[in-house]
N, C-alpha and C positions, 0 to 999 in steps of 0.2 A: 504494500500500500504506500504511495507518496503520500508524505508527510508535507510537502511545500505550501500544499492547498489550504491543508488543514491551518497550518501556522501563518498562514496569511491571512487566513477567515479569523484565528483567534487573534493575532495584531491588530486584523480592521475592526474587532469588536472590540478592544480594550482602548482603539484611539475613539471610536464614540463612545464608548464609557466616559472617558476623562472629558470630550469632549463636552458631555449632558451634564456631569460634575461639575466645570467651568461656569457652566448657561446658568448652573445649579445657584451656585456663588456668589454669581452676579446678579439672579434675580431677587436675592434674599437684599440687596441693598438698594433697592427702589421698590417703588410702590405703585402701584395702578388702581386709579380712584378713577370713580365714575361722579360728575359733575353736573349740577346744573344752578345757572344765576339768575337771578330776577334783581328788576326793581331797575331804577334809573337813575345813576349820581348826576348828581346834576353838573351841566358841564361848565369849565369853567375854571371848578372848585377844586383845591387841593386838598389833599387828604390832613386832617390837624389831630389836635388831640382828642383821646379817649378816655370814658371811664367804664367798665364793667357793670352791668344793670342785671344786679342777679334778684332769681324767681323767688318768692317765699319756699316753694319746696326745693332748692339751692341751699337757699341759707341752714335747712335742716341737715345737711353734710360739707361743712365750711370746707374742709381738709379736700374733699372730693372737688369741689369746685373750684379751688385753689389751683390743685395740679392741672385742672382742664383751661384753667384761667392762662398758667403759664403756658400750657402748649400751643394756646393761642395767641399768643404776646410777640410769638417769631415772625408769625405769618401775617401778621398785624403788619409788623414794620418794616419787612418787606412790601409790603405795597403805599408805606408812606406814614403810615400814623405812627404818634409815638403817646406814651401815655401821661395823663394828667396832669399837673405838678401838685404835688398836697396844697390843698386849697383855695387849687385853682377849679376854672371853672372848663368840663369839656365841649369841643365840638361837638361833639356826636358819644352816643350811648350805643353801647354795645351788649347785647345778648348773646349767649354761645349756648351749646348743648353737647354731649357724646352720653355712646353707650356700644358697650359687646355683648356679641348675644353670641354665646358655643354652641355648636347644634352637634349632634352623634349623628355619622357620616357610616354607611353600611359601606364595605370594602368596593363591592362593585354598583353600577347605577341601575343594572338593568333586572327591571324586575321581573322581566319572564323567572330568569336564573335564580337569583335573590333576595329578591321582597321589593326591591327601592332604599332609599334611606330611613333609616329609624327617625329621625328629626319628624316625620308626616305620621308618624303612627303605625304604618302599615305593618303586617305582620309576616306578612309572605308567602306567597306560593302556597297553597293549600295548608295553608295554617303550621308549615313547619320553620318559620321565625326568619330572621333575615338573613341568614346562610342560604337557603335553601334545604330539602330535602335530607342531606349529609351533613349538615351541624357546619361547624365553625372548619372544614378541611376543603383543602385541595389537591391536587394531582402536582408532584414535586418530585423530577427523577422518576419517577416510575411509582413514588412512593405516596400514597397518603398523609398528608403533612399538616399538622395547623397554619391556618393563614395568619400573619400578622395583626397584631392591634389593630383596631382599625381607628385612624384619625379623627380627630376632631374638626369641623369647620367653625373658623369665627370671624361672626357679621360685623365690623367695623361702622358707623355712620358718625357723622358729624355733622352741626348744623350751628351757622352766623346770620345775626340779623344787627347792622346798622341801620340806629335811626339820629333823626336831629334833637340837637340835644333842648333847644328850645322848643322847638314844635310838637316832636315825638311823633313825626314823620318816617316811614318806615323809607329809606333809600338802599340799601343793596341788602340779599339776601341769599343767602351761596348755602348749598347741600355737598356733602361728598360719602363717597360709601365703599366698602372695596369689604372682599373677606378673602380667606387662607386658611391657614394652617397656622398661622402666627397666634399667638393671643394677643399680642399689641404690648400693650404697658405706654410710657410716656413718650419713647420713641413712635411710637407708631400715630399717638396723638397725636404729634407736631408733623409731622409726613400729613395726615389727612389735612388738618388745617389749613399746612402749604397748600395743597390740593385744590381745596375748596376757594384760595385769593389768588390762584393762580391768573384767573380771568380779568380780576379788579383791574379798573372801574367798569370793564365789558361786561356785557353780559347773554348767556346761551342757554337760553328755558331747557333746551333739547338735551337730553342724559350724554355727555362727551367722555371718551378717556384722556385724564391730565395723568402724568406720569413722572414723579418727583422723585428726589432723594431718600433715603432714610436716614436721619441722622443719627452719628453715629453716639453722641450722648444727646440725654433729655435739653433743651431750650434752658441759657442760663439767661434770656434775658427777663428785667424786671417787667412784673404783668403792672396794668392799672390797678390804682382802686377800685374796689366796687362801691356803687354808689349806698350811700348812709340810709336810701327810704326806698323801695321799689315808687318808681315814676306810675305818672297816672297815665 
């Protein structure tokens, strides 16, 4: 038996190995958010200072709102604004939101085979659960094998709303949303945020992929205050 073939087929697979490992590496340091903006700054205007205008059910997790505060404060000043000065007064009030949601991800999608994903309920396949028929195995070498954990997915969203800080005029209002495999943490706050003011002052109702950095630590810049009274 020639052996050349064989060891050229195991080279050409161990250079797309490394190759997907690369892709692998690379994708874990950017983000792909789905975007859309509304609202109309008015033109003209430069972007000035800010204060934070957090909800009554905010204030019930000061700590929580703090760190979403800060990973908003990057992407803030990236498009221009900078924050308040104590006791001064701001241009514009700023609302912010986040949240992750972990869904249980079944190994494959298809649920002839399967069930579908556990996150819907579904049970599978004539009621034998979301393996299939044969439990939690598959065909490995020849052999019956357990499959892998199966992952988790987690829902990333993010949501800004600039208004006038005299009026209480709503002027831009940016969404962004993306999920993985990541859980997120702080870095991934400040990725979506970038996301969501990539557009500023433009604006694109229609769901867009914006496509940012991840940085590589959490946002050390200073957030605003939040405002002393929730606005009327």
């Amino acid at each position: 038996m020639n052996s050349i073939p064989l060891l050229r087929r195991i080279g050409a697979i161990a250079a797309l190995a490394a190759a997907t490992a690369l892709a692998g590496c690379a994708s874990m340091n950017v983000v792909d958010a789905s975007v859309a903006t509304f609202g109309a700054w008015p033109a003209g205007v430069s972007p000035g200072s800010y204060a934070f205008d957090r909800l009554p059910s905010q204030e019930k997790n000061p700590q929580r709102t703090q760190a979403i505060e800060n990973a908003a404060a990057q992407a803030l000043a990236n498009a221009g604004f900078h924050p308040v000065a104590d006791g001064g007064k701001p241009a514009v009030m700023v609302q912010i939101g986040a949240r992750t949601e972990r869904f249980e991800q079944a190994p494959w999608d298809d649920p002839f085979w399967w069930g579908g994903p556990r996150r819907w309920g579904y049970r599978g396949w004539a009621g034998y659960g979301p393996y299939g028929p044969w439990g939690p195995y598959g065909l490995h070498h020849g052999m019956w094998a357990p499959f892998p954990p199966e992952p988790d997915i987690y829902l990333h969203e993010v949501a800004l709303l600039i208004r006038d800080a005299d009026s209480g005029k709503a002027l831009y209002e940016t969404r962004a949303s993306t999920d993985g495999y990541a859980s997120g943490g702080d870095r991934m706050l400040a990725a979506m945020f970038d996301a969501a003011m990539k557009d500023f002052p433009n604006t694109n109702d229609k769901a867009h992929t914006v496509r940012v950095p991840l940085p590589m630590v959490p946002s050390a810049t200073s957030a605003a205050p939040a405002a002393s009274a929730p606005r009327g």
